[in-house]
N, C-alpha and C positions, 0 to 999 in steps of 0.2 A: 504494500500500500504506500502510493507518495505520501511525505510526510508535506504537512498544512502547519503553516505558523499560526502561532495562535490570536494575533490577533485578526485571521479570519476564521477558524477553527469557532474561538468563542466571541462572533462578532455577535450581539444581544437580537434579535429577531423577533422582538416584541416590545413596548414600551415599559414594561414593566423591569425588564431586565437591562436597562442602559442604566447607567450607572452614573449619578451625580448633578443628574440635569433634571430633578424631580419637578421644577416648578414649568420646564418647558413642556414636559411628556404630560404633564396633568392637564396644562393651557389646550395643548392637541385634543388629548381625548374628549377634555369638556366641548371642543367646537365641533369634533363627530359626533358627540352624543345628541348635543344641540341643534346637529344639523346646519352649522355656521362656517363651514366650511371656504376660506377666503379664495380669490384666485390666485394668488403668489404671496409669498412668504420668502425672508431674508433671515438668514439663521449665520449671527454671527460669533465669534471665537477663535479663539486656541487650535493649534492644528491638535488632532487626536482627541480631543474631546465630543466627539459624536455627533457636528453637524449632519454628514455622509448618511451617517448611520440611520440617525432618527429622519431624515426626509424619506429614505428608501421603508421606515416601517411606515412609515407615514402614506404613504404613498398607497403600499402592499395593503394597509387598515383601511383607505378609505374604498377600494377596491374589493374588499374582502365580499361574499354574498352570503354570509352567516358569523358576524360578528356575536362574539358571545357575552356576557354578563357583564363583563367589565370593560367592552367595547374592545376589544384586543381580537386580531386574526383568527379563524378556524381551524386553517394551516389544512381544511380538509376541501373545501373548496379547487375550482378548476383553476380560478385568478390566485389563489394561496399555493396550489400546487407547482405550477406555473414558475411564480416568485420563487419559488426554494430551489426549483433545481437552474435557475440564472435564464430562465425562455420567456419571461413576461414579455407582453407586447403593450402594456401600459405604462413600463415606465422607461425611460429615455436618459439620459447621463451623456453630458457635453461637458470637455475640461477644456473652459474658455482660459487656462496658462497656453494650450498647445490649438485654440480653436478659437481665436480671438477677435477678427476681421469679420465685416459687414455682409461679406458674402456667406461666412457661417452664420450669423444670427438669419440671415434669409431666407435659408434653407431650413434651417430649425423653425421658422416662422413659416415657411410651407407645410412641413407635415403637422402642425398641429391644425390643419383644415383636418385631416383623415381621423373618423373616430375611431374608438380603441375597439377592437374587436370582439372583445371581454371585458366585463367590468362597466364602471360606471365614466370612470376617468384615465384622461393622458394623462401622464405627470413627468412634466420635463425637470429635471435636477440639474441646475447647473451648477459645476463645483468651479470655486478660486474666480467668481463672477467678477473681482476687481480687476482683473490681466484684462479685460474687453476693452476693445478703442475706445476713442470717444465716439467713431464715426456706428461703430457696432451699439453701441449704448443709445444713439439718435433711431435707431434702425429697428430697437426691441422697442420703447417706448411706450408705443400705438399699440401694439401687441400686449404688451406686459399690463394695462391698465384694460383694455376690453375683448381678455382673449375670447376665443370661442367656448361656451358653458359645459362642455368636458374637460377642458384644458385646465391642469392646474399647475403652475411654475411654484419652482422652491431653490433660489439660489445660495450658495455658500458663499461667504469668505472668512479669512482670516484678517481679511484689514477693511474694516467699514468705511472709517474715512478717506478712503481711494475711489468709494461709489460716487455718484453723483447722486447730490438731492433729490431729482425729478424721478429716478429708480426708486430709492426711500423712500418715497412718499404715495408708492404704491403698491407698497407691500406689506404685510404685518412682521415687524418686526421680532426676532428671538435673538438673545445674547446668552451665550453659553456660557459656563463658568470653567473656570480651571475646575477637576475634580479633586478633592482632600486625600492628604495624605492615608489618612484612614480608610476611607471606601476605596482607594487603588490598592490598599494594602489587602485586605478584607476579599475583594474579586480576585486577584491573584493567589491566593490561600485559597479560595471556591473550583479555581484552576489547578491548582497542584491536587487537588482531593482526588478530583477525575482522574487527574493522568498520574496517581501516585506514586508522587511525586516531594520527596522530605522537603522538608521549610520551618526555618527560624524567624519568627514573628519580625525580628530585630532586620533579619536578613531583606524580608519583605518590606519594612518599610525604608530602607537604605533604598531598594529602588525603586518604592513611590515618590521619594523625595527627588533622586536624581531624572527623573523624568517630568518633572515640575509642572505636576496636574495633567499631563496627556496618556490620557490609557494606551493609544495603541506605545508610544514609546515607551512604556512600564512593560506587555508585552514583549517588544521585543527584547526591552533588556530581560525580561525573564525567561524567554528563550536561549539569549546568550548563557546567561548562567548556569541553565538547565545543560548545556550543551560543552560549556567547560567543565564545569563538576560533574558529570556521571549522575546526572538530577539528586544531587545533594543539595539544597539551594539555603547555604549555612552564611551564618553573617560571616566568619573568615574566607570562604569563597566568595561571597558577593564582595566587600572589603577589597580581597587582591585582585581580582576582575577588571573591577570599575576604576582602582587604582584611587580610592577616597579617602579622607584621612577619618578616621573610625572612631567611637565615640570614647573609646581607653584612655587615648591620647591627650584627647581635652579633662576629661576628670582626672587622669595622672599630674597634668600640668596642673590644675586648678589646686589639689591637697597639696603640691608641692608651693604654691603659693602660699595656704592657707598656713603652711608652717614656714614663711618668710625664706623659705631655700629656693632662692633665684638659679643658684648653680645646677638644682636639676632639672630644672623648667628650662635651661640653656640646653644643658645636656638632651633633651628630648626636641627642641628646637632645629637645635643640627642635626639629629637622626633624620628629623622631618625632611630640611634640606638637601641631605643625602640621599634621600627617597627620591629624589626631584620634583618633590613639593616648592611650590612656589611660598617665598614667606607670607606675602599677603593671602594665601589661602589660609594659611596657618594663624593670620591673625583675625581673618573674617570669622571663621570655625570658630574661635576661643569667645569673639565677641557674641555668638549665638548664643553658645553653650553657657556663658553668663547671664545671657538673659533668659534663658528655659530654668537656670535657679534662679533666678527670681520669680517666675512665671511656678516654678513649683514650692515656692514656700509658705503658700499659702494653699490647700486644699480645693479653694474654690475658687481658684483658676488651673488646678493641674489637668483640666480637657484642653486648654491650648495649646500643651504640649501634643507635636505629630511624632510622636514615637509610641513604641511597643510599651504594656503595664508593667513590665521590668526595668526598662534603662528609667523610664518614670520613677520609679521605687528607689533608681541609684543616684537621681538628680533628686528628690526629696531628702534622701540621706545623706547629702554633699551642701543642700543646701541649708542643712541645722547646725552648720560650725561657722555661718557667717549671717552678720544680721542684714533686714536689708537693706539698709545705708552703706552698709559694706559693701554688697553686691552692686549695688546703684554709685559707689566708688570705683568699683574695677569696669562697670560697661564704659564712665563714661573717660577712665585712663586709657581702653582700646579703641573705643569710637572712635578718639582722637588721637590716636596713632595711625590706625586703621582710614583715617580724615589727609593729615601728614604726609602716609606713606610715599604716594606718588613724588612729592617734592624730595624725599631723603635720598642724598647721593647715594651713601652703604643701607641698602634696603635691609639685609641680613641685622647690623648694628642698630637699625632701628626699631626693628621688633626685638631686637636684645634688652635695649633701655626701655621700653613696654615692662616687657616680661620682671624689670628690675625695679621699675616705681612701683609695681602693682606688688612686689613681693615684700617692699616697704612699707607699706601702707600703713600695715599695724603696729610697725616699731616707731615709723615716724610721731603715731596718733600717744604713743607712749610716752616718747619722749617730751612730746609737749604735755602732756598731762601732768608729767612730774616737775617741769618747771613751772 
């Protein structure tokens, strides 16, 4: 059997199963339920975060000729069966980056004269709809605002303000969000079940994080890692993989501060560098990691933190040897280094004198006490 990456393996085929765009997928179904169904929509966002995705259920739903309870596909249906094995003839997919020019909007602008042979509706998808001319963008206009009453357009992009207004202003607008660290973590776990497939919660959210709210690229790094480790998918594999600097690191540095020893918080600075860590990663990192304890010393904020209920556990217990005036001391000694950086001739030296006011801090606050 060819092997299928997963992020078309577990692309969601239902609205219920996309993952992190709750208020868009309930706005959809309430306008099928309603019967308010518009003629074109603008669905914009983040690459990977399920524009593509949710136009083609969308599309597949309003199509469907036995929608069940919860307004969601039959999947038993001739227009549902159709859709699943990739033969619909209702819905159409134009990637105006490689189809951009007027004589392609023209042509898409002829066939929706032809109605769909099945189902209720055409439904033209145009993805990356910003790339169109401007002369292509004059040329859909008249079309996009009184197509024909089967026709229903749903354009993507990734950058809204490259549309033009007079587009906007004929369509129903959708803004996607990044997806949470949490729910990309959360779906990935629901994928490794299937394909059992081992995973350290830690491991999981390392590459929600480095995929910066885009499911399909949280995929594919979970593929990657799946594919270096023998699908062991453990935070020291993900870790060497990705090549990131790990959360050890910073709370090693952090006690070695809280006991005023600068010399092994150097000591672990030049490991970093050795690594071919850039230092300003290194001081971006620590600047985080200061603020997740303060973000965790308090109980009722510890849901802000995107990590796993363990490294949670080990920034609560990091965060009870400093108060937090202290904390709120050290962000704002690296903010402003980290602020700095760029202008310091010896970038390495710079983050050395970081590392050595902030390991002062408490002798300094001493010293003047006792005077």
């Amino acid at each position: 059997m060819d092997y299928i990456v997963s992020a078309r393996k577990y692309r969601p085929a239902t609205f219920e199963s996309v993952v992190g765009q709750q208020s868009v997928t309930k706005t959809l179904i309430n306008a099928i339920r309603s019967n308010q169904v518009a003629s074109a929509y603008l669905f914009c966002g983040p690459r990977g975060v399920g524009k593509t995705t949710c136009a083609r259920i969308f599309a597949k739903t309003i199509n469907c000729m036995n929608l069940n309870e919860a307004y969601e596909p039959c999947d038993e249906c001739d227009s549902c069966k159709a859709f699943n094995i990739g033969q619909s003839f209702n819905i159409h997919e134009l990637d105006a980056a490689s189809n951009n020019g007027v004589e392609d909007i023209r042509d898409l602008i002829s066939k929706t004269l032809i109605p769909p042979p099945v189902g209720k509706y055409s439904v033209y998808i145009v993805d990356e709809v910003h790339m169109l001319s401007a002369g292509a963008f004059n040329a859909f206009l008249k079309t996009l605002e009184e197509p024909p009453s089967h026709v229903k357009f749903i354009l993507a992009t990734t950058e809204k303000h490259k549309i033009i207004p007079t587009i906007i202003s004929r369509c129903q607008v959708f803004d996607f969000s990044r997806i949470g660290v949490s729910d990309v973590a959360d779906y990935l776990k629901y994928i490794a079940q299937k394909e059992n497939i081992v995973t350290e919660d830690d491991a999981l959210s390392i590459i929600a994080q480095k995929a910066d709210g885009g499911m399909r690229d949280a995929l594919s790094i979970f593929d990657q890692i799946v594919a270096f480790s023998d699908s062991q998918v453990t935070y020291k594999n993900v870790v060497q993989n990705l090549n990131v600097l790990d959360y050890d690191i910073f709370f090693a540095v952090v006690d070695n501060l809280i006991q005023h020893d600068y010399i092994k918080a150097m000591l672990i600075l030049n490991d970093v560098i050795r690594r071919g860590f850039d230092p300003l990663n290194f001081l971006s990192g620590l600047t985080h990691h200061i603020r997740n304890l303060l973000v965790a010393h308090d109980a009722a904020s510890l849901s802000l933190l995107d990590v796993s209920e363990q490294t949670a556990q080990r920034y609560q217990e990091q965060s009870k040897a400093l108060t937090p005036n202290q904390i709120i001391d050290l962000i704002e000694i690296f903010a402003h280094y980290e602020t700095e950086y760029k202008a310091a001739r010896d970038k390495r030296q710079h983050v050395e004198f970081a590392l050595l006011k902030a390991a002062m801090l408490g002798d300094e606050k001493k010293k003047s006490m006792s005077n």
